[in-house]
Structures are given as C-alpha cells and as structure tokens.
PAKOLNU-630149 format. One line per 2 residues: number of its first residue (from 1); their letters; for each residue x, y, z of N, C-alpha, C. Coordinates in steps of 0.001 Angstrom, whole numbers, plus 500000, padded with zeros to 6 digits. Example, Ala and Ser with C-alpha at 12.3 -4.5 7.8 and 13.67 -1.06 7.14 Angstrom:
REM PAKOLNU-630149
1 = as = 513190,494310,507800,512300,495500,507800,513200,496700,507800 ~ 512850,497750,507080,513670,498940,507140,512900,500030,507870
***
This chain:
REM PAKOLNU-630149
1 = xx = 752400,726693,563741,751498,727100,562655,750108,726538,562924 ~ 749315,727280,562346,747974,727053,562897,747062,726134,561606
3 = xx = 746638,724747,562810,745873,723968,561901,744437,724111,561483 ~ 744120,725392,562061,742624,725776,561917,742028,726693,560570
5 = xx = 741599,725931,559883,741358,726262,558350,740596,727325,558953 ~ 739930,727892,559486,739207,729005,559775,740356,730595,560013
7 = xx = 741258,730264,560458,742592,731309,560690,742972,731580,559318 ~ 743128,730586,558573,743632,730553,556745,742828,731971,556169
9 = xx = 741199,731389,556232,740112,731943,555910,740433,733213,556192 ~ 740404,733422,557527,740260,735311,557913,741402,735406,557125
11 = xx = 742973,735046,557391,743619,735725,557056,743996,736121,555302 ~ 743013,735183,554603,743156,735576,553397,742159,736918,553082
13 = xx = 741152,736831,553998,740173,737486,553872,740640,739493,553604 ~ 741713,739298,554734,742205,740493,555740,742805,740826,554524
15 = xx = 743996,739794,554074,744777,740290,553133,744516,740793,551812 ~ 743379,740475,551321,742533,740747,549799,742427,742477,550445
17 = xx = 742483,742881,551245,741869,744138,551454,743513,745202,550439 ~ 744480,745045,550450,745732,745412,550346,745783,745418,548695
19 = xx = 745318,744754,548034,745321,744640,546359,743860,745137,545843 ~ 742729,745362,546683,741666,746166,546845,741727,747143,546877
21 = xx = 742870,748022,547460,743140,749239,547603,743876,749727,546717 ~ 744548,748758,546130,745465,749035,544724,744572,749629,543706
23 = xx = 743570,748608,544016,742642,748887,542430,741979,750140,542551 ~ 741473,750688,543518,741230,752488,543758,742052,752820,542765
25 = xx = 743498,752653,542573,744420,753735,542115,744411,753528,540909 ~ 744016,752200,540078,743770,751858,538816,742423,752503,538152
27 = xx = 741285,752724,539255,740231,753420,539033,740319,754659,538746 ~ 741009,755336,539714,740760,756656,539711,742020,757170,538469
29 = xx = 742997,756307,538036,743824,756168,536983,742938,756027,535696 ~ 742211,755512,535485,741618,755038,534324,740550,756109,533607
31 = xx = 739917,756555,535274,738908,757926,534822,739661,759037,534324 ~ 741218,759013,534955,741569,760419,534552,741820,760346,533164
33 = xx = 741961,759117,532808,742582,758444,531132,741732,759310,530327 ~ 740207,758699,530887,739326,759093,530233,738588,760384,529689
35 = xx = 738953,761457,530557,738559,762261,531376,739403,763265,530190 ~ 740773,762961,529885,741991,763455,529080,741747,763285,527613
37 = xx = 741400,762108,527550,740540,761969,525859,739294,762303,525514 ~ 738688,762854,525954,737499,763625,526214,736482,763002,525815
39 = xx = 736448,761483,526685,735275,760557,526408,734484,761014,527948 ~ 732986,760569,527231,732357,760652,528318,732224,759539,529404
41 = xx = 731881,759970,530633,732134,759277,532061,731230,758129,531973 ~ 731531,757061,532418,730642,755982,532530,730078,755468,533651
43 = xx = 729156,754613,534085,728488,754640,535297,729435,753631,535799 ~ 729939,753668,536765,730823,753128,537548,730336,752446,538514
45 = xx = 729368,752697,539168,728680,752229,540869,728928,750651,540924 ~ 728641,749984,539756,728736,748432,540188,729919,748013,540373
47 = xx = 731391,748880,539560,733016,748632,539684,733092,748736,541045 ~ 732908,750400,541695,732940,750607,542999,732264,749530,544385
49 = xx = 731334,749140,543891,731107,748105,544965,731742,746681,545256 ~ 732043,746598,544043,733203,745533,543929,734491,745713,544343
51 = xx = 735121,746885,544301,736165,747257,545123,735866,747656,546365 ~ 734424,747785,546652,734452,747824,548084,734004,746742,549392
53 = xx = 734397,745959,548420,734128,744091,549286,735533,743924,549538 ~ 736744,743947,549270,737767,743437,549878,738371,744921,551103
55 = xx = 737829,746117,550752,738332,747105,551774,737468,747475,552781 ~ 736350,746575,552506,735309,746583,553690,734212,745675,553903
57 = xx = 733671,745785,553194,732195,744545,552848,732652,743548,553820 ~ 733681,742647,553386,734185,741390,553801,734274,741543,555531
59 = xx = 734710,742917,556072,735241,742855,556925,734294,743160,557835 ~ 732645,743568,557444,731805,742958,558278,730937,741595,557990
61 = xx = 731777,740857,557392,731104,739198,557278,731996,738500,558173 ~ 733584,739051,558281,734301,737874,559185,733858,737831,560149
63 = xx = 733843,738540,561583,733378,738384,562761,732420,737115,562947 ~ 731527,736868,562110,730326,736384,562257,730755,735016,561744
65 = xx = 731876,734515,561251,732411,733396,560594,732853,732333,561340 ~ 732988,731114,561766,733537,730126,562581,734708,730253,563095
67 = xx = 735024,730698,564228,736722,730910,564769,736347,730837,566274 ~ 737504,730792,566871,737332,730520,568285,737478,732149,569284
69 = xx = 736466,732012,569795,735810,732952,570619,736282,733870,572174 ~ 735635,734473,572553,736208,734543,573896,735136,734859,574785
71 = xx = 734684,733296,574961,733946,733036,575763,733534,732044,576222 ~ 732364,731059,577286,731816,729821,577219,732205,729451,575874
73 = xx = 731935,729703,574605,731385,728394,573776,731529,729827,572443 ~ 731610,728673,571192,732104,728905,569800,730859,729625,568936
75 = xx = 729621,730267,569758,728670,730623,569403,728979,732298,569241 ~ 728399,732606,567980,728485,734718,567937,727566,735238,568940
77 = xx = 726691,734305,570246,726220,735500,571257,726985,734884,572172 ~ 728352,734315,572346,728879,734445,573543,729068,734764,574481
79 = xx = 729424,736146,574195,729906,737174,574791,728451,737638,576034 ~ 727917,737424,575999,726028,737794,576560,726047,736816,577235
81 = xx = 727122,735522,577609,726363,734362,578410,727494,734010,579153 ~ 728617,734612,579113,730022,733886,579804,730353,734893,581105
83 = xx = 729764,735263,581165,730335,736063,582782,729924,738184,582871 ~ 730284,738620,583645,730416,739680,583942,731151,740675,583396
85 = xx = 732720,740039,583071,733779,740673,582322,733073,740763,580641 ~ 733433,739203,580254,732337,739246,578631,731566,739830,578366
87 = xx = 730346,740254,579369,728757,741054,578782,729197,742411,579089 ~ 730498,742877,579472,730784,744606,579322,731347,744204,578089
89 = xx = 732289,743498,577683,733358,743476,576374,732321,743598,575194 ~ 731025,742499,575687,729924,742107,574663,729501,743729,574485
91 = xx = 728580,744287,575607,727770,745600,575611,729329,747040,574837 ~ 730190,747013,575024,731098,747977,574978,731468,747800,573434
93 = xx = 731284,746362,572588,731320,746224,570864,729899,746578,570620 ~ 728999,746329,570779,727698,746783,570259,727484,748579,570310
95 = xx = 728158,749094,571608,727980,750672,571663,728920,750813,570338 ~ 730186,750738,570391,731269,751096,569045,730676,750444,567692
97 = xx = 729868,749615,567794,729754,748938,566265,728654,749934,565992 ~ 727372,750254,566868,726133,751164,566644,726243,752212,565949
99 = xx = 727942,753455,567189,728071,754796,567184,728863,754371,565427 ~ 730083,753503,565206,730613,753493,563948,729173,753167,562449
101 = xx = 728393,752189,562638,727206,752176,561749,726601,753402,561459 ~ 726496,754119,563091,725983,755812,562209,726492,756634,562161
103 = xx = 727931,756457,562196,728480,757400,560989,729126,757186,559996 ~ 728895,756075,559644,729230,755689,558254,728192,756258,557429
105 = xx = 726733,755805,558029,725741,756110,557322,725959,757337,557022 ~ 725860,758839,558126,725945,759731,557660,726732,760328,557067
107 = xx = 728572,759638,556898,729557,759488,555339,728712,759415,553915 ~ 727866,758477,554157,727771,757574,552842,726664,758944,552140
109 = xx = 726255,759762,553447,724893,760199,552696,725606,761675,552267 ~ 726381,761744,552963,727076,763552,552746,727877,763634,551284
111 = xx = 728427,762370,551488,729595,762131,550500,728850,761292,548940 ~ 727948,761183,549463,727556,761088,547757,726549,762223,547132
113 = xx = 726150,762931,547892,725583,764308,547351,726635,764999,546647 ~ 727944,764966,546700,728947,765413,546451,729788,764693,544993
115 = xx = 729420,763035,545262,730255,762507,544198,729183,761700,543016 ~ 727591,762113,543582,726699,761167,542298,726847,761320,540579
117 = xx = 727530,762435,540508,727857,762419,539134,728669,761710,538711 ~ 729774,761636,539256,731187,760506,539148,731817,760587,540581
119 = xx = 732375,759284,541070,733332,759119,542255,734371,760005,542326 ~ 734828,760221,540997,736525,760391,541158,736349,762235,540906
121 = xx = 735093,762442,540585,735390,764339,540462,733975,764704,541435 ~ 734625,764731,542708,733388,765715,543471,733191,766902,543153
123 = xx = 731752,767388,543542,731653,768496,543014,732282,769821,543552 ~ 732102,769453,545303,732314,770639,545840,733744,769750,547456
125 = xx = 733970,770633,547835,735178,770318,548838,734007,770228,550362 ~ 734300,769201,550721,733054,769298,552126,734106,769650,553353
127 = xx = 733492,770668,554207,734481,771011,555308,733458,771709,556518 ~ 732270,770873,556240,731248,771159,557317,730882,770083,558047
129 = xx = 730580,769920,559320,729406,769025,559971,730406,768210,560254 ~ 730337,766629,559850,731393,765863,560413,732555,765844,559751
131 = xx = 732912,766457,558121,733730,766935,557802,735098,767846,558173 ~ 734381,769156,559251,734862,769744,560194,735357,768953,561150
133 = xx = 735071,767826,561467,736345,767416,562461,737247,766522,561854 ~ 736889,765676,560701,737815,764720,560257,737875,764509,559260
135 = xx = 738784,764660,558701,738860,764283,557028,738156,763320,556167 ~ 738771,762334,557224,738296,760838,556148,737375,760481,557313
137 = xx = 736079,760712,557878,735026,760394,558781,734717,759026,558748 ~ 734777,758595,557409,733973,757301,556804,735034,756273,557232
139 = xx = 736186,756362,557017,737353,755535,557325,737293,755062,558808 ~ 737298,755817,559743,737459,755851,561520,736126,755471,561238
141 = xx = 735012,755743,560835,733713,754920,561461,733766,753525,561270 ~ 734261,753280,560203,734342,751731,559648,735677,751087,560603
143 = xx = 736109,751709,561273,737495,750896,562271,736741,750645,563037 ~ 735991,751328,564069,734805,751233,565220,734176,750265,564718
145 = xx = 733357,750429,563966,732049,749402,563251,732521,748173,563280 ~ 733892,747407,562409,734473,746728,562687,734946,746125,563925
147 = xx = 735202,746703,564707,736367,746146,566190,734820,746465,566781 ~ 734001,746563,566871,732926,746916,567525,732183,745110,567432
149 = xx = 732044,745140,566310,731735,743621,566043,732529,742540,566338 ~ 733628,742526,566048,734667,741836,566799,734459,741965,568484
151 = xx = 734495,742700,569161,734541,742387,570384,732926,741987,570985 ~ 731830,742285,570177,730386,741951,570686,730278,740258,570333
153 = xx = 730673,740348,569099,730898,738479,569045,731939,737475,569679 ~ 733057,738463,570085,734335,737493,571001,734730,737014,569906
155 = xx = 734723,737642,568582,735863,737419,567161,736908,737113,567593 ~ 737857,736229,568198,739454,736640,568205,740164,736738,567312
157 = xx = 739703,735552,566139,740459,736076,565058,740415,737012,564107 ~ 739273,737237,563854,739141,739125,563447,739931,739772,564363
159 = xx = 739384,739956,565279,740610,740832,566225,741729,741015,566042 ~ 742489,739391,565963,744131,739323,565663,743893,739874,563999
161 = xx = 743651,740183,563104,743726,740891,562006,743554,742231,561829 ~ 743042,742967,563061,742769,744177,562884,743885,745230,562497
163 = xx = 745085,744827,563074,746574,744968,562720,746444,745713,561298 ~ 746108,744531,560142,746180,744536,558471,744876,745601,558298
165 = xx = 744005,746065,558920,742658,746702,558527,743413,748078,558987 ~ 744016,748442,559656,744641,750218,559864,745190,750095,558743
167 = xx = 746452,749749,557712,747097,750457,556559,746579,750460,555757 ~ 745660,749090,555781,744543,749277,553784,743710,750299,554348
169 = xx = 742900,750666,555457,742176,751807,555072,743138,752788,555052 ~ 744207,753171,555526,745211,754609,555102,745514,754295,553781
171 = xx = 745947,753433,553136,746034,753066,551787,744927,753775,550689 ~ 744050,753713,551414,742465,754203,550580,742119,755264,550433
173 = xx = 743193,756434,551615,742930,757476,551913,744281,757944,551095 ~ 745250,757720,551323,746095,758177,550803,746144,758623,549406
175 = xx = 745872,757246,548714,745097,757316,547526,744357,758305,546935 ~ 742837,758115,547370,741848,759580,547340,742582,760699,547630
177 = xx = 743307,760833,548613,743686,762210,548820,744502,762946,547467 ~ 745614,761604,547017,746695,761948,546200,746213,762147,544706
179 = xx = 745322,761284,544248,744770,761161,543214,743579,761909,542879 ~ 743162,762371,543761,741474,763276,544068,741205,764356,544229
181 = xx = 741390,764567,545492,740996,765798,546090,742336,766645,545808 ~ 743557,766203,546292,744961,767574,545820,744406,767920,544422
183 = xx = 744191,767085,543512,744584,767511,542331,743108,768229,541721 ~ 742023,767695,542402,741042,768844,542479,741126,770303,543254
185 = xx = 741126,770037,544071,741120,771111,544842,742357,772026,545109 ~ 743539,771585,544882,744607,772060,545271,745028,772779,546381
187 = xx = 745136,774144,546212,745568,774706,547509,744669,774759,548884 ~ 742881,774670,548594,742247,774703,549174,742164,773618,549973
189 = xx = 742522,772214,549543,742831,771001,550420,743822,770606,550908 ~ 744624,771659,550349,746262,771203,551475,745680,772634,552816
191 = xx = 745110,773456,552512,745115,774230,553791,743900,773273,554778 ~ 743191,772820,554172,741888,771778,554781,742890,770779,555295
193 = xx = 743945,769949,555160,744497,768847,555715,745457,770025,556832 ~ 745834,771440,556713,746287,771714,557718,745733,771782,559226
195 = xx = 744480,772364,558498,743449,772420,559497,742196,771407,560230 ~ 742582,770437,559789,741541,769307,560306,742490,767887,560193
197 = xx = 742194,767327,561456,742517,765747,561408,742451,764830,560248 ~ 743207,764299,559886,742715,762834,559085,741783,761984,559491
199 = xx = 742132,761704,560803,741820,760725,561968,741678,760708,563136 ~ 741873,761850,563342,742020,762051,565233,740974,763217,565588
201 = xx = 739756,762922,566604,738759,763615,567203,738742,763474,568022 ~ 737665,763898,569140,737419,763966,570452,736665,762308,570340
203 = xx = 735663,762214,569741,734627,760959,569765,735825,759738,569335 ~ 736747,760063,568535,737669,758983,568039,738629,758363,568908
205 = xx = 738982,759423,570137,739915,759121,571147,738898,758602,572152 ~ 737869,758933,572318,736666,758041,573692,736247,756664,572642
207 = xx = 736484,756311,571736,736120,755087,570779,736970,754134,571196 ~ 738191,755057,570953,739790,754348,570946,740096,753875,572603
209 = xx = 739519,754707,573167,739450,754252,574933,738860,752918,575187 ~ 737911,752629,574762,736470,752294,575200,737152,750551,574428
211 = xx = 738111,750961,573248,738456,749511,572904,739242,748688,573383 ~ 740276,750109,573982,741695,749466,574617,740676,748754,576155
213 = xx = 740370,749447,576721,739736,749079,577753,738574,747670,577939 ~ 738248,747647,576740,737717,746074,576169,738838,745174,575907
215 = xx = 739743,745215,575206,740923,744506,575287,741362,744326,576486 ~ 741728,745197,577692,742243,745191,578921,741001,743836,579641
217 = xx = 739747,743927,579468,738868,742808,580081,739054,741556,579376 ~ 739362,741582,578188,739232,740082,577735,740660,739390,577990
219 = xx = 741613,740067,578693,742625,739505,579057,742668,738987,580368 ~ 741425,739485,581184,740705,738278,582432,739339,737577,582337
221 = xx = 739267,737497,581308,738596,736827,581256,738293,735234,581638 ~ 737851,735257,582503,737657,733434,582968,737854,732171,582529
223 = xx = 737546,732348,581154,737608,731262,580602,738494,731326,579348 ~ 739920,731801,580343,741172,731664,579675,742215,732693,579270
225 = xx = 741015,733704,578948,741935,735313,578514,741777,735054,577056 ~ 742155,736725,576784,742766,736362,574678,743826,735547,574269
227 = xx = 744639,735503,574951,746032,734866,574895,745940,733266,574892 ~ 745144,732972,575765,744714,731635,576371,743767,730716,575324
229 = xx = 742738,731825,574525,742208,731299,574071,742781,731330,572290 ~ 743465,732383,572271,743694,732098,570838,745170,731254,570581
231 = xx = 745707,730951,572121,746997,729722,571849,745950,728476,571876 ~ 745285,728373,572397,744137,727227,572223,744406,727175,570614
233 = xx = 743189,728074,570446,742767,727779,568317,743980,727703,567525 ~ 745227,728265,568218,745770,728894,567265,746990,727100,567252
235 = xx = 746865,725929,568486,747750,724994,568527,747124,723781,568027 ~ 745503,724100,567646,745013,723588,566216,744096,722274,567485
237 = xx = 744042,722833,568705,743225,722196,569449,741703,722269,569449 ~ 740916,723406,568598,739595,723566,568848,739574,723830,567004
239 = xx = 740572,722552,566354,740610,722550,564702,739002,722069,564533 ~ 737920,722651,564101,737141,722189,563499,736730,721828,561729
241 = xx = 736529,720353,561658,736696,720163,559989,735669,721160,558923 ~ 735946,721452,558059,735195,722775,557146,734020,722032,557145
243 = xx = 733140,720855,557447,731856,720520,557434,731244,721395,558033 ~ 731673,720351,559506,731072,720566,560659,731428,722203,561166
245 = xx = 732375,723263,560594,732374,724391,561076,731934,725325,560777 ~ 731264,724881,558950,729743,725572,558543,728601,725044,558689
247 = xx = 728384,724277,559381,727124,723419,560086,727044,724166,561265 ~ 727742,723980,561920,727743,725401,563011,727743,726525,563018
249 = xx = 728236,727030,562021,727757,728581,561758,726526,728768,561339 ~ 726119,727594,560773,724387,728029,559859,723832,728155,561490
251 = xx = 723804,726990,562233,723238,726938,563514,722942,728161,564113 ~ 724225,728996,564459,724551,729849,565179,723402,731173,564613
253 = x = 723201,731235,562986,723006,732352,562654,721243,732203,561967
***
C-alpha cells in the first residue's frame, strides 16, 4: 500500500468523478419534475459548473499536482529535460492535449447554441460538422486533453487513474443520452446513434495511436520506465511530507 499522500489525493480526486455523474441524473431528474408541474425553468449554469468539477475540471488540475514523474526529477517540465525518449512522450502529450483543447472548445461552442435556454431541453438535434462523426465529440476530446497532459508532464499518477476517467465519462453520456436526447428526440436519435459513432473516428483512432505509442516509450525510458518509477512512488520511497510537497509544487508552477 502506498505511503504517498499524493496517490490518496489523485485517487480521491478520480473517484469524486463517479457520484458527479450521478448528480447529472438528479439534475436532469429534477428539471423534468419541474418541467411536469408547469413551473418555470430556472437558471441553472452555476449548478452545472459545479457538477462539472468532479467529471472534469479536477481532471485538468491533477496532472499538474505533486506525484512522481517520469523523468530526471519531480518537476511538471520534466519530460523536456530527461532524454530523447521523454521529449517525444513530452512533444506527443502537448500535440493530444492542444488537438483535445480544440475540440472541446468547438463542443462547448456548438453545443450551447443549442442548449442556452436550458441544459436539459436542446433546441434542435445537432448531426452536422463534428457532430457528423461523433456523438458525444466533447467526451473523446476531454480523454485526449486529459492523457495529453498527463503524458507532457510525466503525470504517472494521473495516468494510473485514467482507467476510472473512461466509465464516468460513459456514465455522463449514457445519462444524457437516456434522460435527454431519446426522450427528446426519439426516433430521430435512435436512427442518429445508428448512424454515427459514440466514440470512434478516424482522428480518435490516430489520438488513440499516438497514446499507446507514448506509453510504449515511457516503458524505456532511462530513468527507470513507468513500472520502475511508479513501484518507486508507489513503495512510499519518493513519500514526500504534505509541506514540503506543496512547497514544491508552488516552486514548480
């Protein structure tokens, strides 16, 4: 068991995402409440951002948090100073964190032209542009964006959590889908889920390459491998005390 209060940290972090996703279903439960008694809709945006710190927010603050690395030294530009193998792993998270940042952005901008009146009743069914290739666009950008940052900082322990970040975002989707869009749209979105991916594109499978193949380098990595280095942190040998391991993070950042 691992003596590194920093492993605790992520992994509580990871896990808040799973009862985060619950509360979607209490949301989009509560509007329909409302919706049935024929009260009017209330501004929601500040609820929604609050549910969207444990299914995401958070999960671009860990990377950047005190944990042991894969590289020279316990610093977030590691990866840029430890060798040849590291500065592709480093350069190959910054391309995936960039390409996932812009398309989230262009999620965030499509998909609220659609839902600014209320979250839970879009107006119209989107099945154009990046829509046309993937259902949930916003979901797969935020996996990239994520593991993108993780591997540019030599996160390992983000990394080892990425595991728990695939079902809460299907959790989120599942959700929306079940609670949302079927019951809006009905027949028109079960023929839309016949015809388009959830998750799977051309850009999503060269993403999905580009990570495995970053994983494949940090397992020669010189100064120890993933394995090497996270039985290191993980046998409570590079335990740093919660002072000194946010004294070093202020440093770092």
């Amino acid at each position: 068991m691992s003596s590194d209060v920093w492993f605790w940290v992520q992994l509580a972090c990871a896990a808040s995402g799973f009862p985060g996703a619950l509360m979607y279903l209490i949301y989009f439960r509560y509007r329909e409440r409302r919706r049935r008694k024929g009260l009017p809709p209330k501004n929601m945006i500040p609820v929604l951002h609050l549910l969207g710190i444990p299914t995401g927010h958070i999960w671009l603050v860990m990377p950047w948090l005190p944990q042991v690395r894969s590289g020279s030294s316990e610093t977030v530009w590691t990866m840029f100073s430890s060798g040849s193998n590291a500065m592709m792993v480093g350069m190959i998270g910054v391309l995936l964190a960039l390409a996932g940042g812009y398309y989230c952005f262009r999620f965030v901008r499509t998909n609220f032209a659609v839902t600014m009146q209320d979250y839970s009743i879009p107006t119209e069914l989107l099945r154009t542009g990046i829509y046309g290739q993937l259902r949930h666009p916003g979901v797969v950008a935020m996996f990239f964006l994520i593991s993108g940052l993780c591997l540019a900082t030599g996160a390992l322990y983000t990394l080892l959590m990425l595991p728990l970040l695939v079902p809460m975002l299907w959790m989120t989707t599942y959700i929306e889908e079940s609670e949302v869009l079927l019951p809006r749209f009905g027949d028109a979105y079960r023929e839309y889920m016949d015809a388009v991916s959830g998750f799977w594109c051309r850009q999503a499978s060269v993403g999905l390459a580009l990570f495995v193949f970053a994983i494949g380098l940090l397992g020669f990595n010189e100064y120890g491998g993933i394995v090497g280095r996270l039985s290191h942190g993980l046998g409570g040998t590079v335990n740093l005390s919660y002072g000194k391991a946010v004294s070093g993070w202020m440093c770092q950042l």
